[in-house]
N, C-alpha and C positions, 0 to 999 in steps of 0.2 A: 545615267544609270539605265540599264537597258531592260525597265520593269515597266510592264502596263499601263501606260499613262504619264511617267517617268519623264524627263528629259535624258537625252543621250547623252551624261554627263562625261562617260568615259569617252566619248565619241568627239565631245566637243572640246571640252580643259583638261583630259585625260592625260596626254603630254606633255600640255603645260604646268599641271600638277608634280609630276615627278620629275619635268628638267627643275622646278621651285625648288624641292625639296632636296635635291643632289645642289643646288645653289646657294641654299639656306647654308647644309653641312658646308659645303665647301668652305665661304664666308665665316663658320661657329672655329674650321679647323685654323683659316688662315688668323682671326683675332686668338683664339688660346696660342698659337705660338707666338705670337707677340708678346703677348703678357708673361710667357716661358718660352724662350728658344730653346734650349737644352732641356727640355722633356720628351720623352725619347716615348712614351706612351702616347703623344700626340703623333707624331709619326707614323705610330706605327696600328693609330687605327682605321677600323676599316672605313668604306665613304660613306656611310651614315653614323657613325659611331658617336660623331660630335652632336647630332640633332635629337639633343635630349632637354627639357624645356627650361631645367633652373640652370643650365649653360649658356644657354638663349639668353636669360634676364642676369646672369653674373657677368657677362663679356659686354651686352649692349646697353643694360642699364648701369651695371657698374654698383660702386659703392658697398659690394655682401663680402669682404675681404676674408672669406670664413672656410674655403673647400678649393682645394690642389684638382689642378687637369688630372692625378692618379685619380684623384674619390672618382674627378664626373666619370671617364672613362673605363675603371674598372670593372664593370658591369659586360662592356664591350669587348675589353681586350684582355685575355685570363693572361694572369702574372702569370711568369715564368720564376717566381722568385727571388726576381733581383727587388733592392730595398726601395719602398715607394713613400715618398713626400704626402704628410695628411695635417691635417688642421682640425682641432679639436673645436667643438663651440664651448659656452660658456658652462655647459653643467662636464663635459669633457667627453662628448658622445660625438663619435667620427661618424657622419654620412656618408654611405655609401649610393647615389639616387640610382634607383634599378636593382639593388642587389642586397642592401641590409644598413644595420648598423651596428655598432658596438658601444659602450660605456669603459674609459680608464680612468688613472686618479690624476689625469693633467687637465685642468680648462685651459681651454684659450690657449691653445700650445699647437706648437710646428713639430712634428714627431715623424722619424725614419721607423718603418715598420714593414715586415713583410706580413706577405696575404698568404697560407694556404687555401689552395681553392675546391681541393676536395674534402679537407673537412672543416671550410668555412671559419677559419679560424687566423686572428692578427696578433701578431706578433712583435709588442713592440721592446725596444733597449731603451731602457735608460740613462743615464748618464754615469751611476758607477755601475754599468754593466751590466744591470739584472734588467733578469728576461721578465716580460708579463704576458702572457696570451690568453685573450679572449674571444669567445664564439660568437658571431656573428648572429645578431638576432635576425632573421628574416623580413621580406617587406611583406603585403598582401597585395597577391595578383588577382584580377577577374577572371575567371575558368575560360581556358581556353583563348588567351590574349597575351599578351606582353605589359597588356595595362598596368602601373602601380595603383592601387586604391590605398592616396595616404591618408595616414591616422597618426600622424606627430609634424609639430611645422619644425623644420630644421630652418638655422639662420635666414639663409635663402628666400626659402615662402616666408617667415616672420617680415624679412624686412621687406618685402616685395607688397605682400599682403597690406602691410602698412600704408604704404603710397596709394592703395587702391578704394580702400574702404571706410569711410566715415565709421565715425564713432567705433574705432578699432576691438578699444578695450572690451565691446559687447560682442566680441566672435569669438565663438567656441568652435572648434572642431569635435565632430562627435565621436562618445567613447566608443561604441561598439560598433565599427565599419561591416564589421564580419555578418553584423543582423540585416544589414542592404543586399548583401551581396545573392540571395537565390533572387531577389527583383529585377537585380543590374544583369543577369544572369539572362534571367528571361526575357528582359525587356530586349538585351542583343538578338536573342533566338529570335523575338517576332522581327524584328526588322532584318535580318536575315532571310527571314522565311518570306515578306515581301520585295527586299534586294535586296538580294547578295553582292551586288558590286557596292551597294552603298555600305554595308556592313563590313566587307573588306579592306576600302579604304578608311575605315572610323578605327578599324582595327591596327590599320597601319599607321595611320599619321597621331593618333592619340596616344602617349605615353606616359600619362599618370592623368587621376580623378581627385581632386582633394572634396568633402562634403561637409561642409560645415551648416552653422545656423546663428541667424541674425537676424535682428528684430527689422532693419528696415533694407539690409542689401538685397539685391540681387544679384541670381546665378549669372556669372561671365564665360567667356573666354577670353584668355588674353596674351597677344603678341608678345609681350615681354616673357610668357612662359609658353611657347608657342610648342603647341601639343598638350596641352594640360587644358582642364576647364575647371571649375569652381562651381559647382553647386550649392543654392540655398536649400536645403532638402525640411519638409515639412516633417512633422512625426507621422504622420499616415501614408507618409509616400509608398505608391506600388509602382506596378510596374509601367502602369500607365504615365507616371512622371516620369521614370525613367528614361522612358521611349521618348516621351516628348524634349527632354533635355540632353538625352546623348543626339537624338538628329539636329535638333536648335544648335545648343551650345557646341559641339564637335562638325556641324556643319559650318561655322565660321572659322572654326580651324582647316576645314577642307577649301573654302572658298577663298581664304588669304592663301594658299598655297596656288591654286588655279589663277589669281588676279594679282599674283604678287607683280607683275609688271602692270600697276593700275592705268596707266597711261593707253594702253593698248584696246581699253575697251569704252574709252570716254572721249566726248572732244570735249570737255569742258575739265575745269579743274576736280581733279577727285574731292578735294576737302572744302570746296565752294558750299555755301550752304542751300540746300533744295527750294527752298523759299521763295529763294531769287528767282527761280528760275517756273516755279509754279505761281506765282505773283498772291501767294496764300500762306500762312503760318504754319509751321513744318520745321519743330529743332533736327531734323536730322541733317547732315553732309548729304552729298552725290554718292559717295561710295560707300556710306553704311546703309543708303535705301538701295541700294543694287545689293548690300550683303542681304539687308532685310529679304529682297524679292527671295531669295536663293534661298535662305533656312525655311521663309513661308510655304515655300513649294515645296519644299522635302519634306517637313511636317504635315501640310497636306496628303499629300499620297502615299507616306507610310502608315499615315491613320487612318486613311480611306481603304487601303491595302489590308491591314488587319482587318477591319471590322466585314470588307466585301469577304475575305478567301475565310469568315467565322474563326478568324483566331484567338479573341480573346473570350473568354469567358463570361457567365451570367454577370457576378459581379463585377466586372472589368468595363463590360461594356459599357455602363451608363458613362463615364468619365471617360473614355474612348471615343463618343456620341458627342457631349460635349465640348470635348477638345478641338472636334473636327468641325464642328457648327464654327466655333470662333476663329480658328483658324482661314478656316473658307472665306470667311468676313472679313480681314485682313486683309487677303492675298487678292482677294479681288475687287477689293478698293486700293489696293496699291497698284495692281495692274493698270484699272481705270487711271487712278491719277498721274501716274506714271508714263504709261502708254500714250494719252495725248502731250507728252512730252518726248518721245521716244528721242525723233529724227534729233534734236538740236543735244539730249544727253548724251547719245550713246554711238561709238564711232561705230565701223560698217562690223565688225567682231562683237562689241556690246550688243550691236541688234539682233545680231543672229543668236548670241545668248538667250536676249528678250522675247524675242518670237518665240525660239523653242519652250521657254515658259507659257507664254500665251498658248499657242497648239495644245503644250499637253497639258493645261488647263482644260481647254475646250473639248479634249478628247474626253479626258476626266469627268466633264460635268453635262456631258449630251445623256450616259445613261438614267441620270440623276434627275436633268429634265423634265426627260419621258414621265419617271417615274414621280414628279410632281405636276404632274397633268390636271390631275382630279383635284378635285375642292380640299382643300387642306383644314386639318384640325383644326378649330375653332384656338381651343384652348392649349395646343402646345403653339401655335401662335403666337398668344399672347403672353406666352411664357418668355417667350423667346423676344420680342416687342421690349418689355418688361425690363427683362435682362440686360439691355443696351441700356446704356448710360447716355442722357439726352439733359444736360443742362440749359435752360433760356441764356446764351451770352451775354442779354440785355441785364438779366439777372445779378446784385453786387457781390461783391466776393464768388465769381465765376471763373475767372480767370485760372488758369491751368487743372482745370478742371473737365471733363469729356461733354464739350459740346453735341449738338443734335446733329452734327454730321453723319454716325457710325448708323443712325434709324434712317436716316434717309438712303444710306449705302445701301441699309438692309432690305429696306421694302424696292427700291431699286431693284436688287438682285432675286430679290422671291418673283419682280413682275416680268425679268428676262426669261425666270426660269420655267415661267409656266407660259412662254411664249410669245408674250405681250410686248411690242417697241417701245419702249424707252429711251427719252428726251431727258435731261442733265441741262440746267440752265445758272449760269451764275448771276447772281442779282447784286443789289449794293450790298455792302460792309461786307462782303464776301459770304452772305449766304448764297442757299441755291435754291432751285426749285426742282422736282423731280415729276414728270410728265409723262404718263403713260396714253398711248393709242389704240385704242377697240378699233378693230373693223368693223364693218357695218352688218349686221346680222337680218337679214330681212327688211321688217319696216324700222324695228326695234330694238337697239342697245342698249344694254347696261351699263351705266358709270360708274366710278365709284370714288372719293375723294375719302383720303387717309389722313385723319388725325388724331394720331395712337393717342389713347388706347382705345378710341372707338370705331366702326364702319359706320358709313351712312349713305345711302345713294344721294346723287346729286347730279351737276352737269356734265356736259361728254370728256371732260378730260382730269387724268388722275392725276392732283399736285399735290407736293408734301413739300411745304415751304421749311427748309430746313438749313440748319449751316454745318457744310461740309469740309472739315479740320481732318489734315492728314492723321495717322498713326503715327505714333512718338516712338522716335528708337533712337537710343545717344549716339554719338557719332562712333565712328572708327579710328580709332588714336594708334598710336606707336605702342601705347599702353596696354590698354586690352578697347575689346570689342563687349558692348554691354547692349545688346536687343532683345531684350529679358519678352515673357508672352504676350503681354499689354503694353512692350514697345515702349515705358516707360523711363526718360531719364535718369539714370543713378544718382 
């Protein structure tokens, strides 16, 4: 993306993004005629027409025997009026995904029907000949998109959903979509306003938002409806969630399109697990911490990007503030841990990937630097100290729990930033130490030894004996992709 700090995403996967997606279709077109030879709506649509996401999870997951190639296609390829194949679900309501739906008095029925398309309206025959035509109710689109924002689970998402989510029976889809919608609205604008390439392609490759709410899921995306995301949406969601989950979650929709040849950017097996290969505790795969790097850094700099060019507002900003503190903390302990893995993870294209991350990290974080030069607040500090989660591992009942790794990342990265060398040391049972180096100032330096939540001077060198546990993010499945904000497994 070729915004201020940005990685040249169109520069570098730009290509390989849209030869994916005409590969994707291709593949959507060649299994729907399998399944129907003689559907003459398959043929006859156009080369993206098949790459719509509950066609994705009926062809390759299989099992939703609920919706005819006319429903998915219809959207794409306006009838001409010849009579079209549709399948009713259980209460007798025909989906149309993209374009609407209707209600008749047949469940669970195979019914020949035609479509008018200008006044939205299906027409179906019965068996002793009467006619019944009903008006399409409409889908809801987000202003200015092709996006569907859905508000009813048709067979499809019921049974897809199902596979996905514990404790099913507790997901609601929320009633009123229509009350998100000036957030989803604006939340596009600001990422627009700091990249436009990246909001183009969220634009293009996203083709519905379902929002639901559940006591313990998290928001996805997922390959099996590949173009879609799933949001957990809090009730106070603004627009600052918004932003934060259309780049997260619609960036793993952008980056399985870029790395759908996963091979290409790894020497080592994509679904290996990280562990092995960091000789340290780490549930994620190879290719969901590579997806991880990619969301982390788009999250980064469109949040960094609003809050520099003053886009969000008084009350926007505190949670725009710290969106972007944590996220920073993240991405540049995944860097760190990552990076000194680079050469043996990532083939000679992965690196070049990695690098461009690294650079426009560093470009990103020299003004930042500068500007924590001067002695830093006492008390937002320790606010911040605070807010990291530091359990003793030694500690019982510790165990998946957020060790003191993420405080040693952190004081780590405040002593880069304010210019300081720092030393990273691993010790037994896989803690580490972290060692900062003063120059020498005269006859007389300061020391200083960090044992949140206190300071104290002390001897000439800064350690913070701590153990340093990667970021949790569940792997990358066939299924969906889950690397929710805390990286936490579903």
């Amino acid at each position: 993306m070729t915004a201020p700090g940005h990685i040249d995403f169109d520069g570098l996967l730009g290509a390989r993004r849209h030869d994916a997606r005409r590969e994707l279709a291709e593949t959507m077109r060649m299994l729907s005629a399998q399944q129907d030879p003689d559907c003459a709506t398959i043929r006859s649509a156009p080369g993206e027409a098949s790459f719509e996401p509950r066609l994705y999870s009926q062809l390759v997951l299989g099992g939703f025997p609920s919706t005819t190639a006319d429903q998915f296609l219809l959207a794409a390829v306006p009838s001409d009026g010849t009579p079209l194949v549709v399948r009713t679900d259980g209460e007798g309501t025909v989906s149309f995904p993209g374009l609407g739906r209707c209600t008749t008095e047949q469940p669970s029925a195979e019914l020949k029907v035609r479509y008018d398309a200008a006044a939205r309206t299906l027409t179906t025959e019965s068996g002793d000949g009467t006619l019944a035509t009903s008006g399409l109710e409409p889908i809801t689109r987000i202003a200015g998109t092709d996006m569907e924002l859905v508000d009813r689970l048709d067979p499809i998402l019921d049974g897809f959903l199902r596979l996905q989510i514990d404790r099913y029976e507790e997901l609601s889809l929320l009633a009123d979509v229509h009350a998100y919608l000036p957030q989803i609205s604006r939340a596009l604008n600001l990422i627009a306003s700091v990249s436009p390439a990246y909001h183009a392609a969220l634009i293009q490759s996203l083709r519905a938002v379902l929002l639901f709410r559940h006591p313990t899921a998290e928001s996805f995306a997922a390959l099996g409806m590949h173009g879609m995301i799933f949001l957990n949406v809090p009730e106070t969601a603004g627009a600052d969630y918004f932003v934060e989950e259309l780049v997260h979650q619609g960036g793993h929709v952008l980056f399985s399109e870029a790395t759908l040849s996963r091979g290409d950017f790894l020497r080592v097996d994509p679904d290996a697990p990280l562990s092995e290969l960091l000789g340290q505790d780490d549930p994620r795969d190879v290719y969901g911490a590579f997806h991880g790097l990619f969301t982390e850094h788009m999250e980064y700099h469109i949040v960094l990007g609003i809050l520099e060019k003053g886009l969000a507002d008084e009350a926007e900003r505190p949670a725009f503030e710290r969106h972007l503190a944590e996220v920073a903390r993240r991405h540049q302990r995944d860097l760190r841990l990552i990076g000194d893995h680079a050469g043996e993870i990532f083939s000679s294209l992965g690196q070049e990937v990695f690098t461009a991350f690294l650079e426009a990290h560093d470009r990103a974080e020299r003004p930042r630097t500068r500007a924590l030069g001067g002695a830093p607040d006492v008390e937002e500090l320790l606010r911040e100290l605070i807010a990291i989660p530091s359990v003793n591992p030694l500690l019982p009942d510790s165990e998946g729990t957020a060790h003191e790794g993420d405080l040693a990342c952190f004081v780590a990265d405040r002593l880069r930033a304010a210019g300081i060398d720092v030393e990273t040391q691993e010790v037994a049972g896989g803690r580490g130490n972290v060692i900062a180096h003063l120059p020498a100032a005269a006859t007389r330096t300061a020391r200083w030894f960090c044992s949140a939540p206190t300071w104290t001077p002390t001897r000439p060198a800064v350690r913070v004996r701590r153990t340093c546990r990667s970021p949790r993010a569940a792997p990358c499945t066939a299924a969906a992709v889950r690397t929710p904000r805390d990286h936490s497994p579903p």
